[in-house]
C-alpha positions as CSV (number, residue, x, y, z in Angstrom):
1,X,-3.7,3.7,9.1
2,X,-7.0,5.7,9.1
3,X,-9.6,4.9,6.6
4,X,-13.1,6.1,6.0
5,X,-16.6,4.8,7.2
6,X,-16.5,2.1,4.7
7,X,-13.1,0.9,5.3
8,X,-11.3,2.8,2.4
9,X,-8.0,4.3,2.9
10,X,-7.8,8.0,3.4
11,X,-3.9,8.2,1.8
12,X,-3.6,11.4,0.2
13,X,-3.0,11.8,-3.3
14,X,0.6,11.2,-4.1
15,X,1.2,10.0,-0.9
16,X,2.0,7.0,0.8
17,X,1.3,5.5,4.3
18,X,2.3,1.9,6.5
19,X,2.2,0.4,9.6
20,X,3.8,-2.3,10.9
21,X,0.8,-5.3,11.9
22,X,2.4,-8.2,14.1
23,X,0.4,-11.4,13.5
24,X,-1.3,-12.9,16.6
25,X,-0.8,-16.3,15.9
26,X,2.8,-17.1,15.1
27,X,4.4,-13.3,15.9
28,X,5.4,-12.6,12.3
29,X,5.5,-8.8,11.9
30,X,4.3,-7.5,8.5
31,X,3.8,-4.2,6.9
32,X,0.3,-2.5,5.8
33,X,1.5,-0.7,2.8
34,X,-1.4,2.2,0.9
35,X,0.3,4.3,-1.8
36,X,-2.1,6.3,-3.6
37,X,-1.0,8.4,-7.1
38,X,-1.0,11.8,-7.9
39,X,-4.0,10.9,-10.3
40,X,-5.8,9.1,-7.6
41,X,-5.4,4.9,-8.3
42,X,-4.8,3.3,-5.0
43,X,-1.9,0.4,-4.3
44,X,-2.4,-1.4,-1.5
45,X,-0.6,-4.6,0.0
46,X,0.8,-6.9,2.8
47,X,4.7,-7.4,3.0
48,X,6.9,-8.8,5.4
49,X,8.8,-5.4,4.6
50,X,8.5,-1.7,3.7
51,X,11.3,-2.0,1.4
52,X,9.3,-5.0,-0.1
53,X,6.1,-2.9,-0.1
54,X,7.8,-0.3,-1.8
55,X,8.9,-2.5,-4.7
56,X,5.7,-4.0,-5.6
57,X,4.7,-0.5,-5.4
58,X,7.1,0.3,-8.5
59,X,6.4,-3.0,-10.2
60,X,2.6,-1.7,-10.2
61,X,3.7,1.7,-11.2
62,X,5.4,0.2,-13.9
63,X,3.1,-2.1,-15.3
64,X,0.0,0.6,-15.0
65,X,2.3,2.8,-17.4
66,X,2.1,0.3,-19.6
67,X,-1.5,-0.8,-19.5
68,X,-4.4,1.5,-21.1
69,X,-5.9,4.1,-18.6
């Protein structure tokens, strides 16, 4: 995934972007999972699955709805 001179992500607004990391010790793939919202919050996390990624993804989503801005 491409981030910035300080190590940010560079996911586009209302976009998201992974890529599958395969641990050198042990083998174990996992996914790199940036999701960045239309309004410009950044999710970010490590899952042994996109599908996974995505779900915490929601979970976040939901739970920021709920939260004060």
């Amino acid at each position: 995934m491409k981030t910035d001179v300080n190590g940010c992500s560079t996911c586009p607004a209302g976009e998201e972007q992974w890529e599958e990391r395969t641990s050198v010790i042990g083998g174990t793939t996992m996914v790199q999972y940036d999701y960045r919202t239309p309004g410009g919050r950044l999710f970010s996390c490590v899952a042994p699955s996109l599908e996974q990624c995505r779900r915490a993804r929601d979970t976040w989503l939901r739970d920021k709805r709920l939260a004060p801005a």
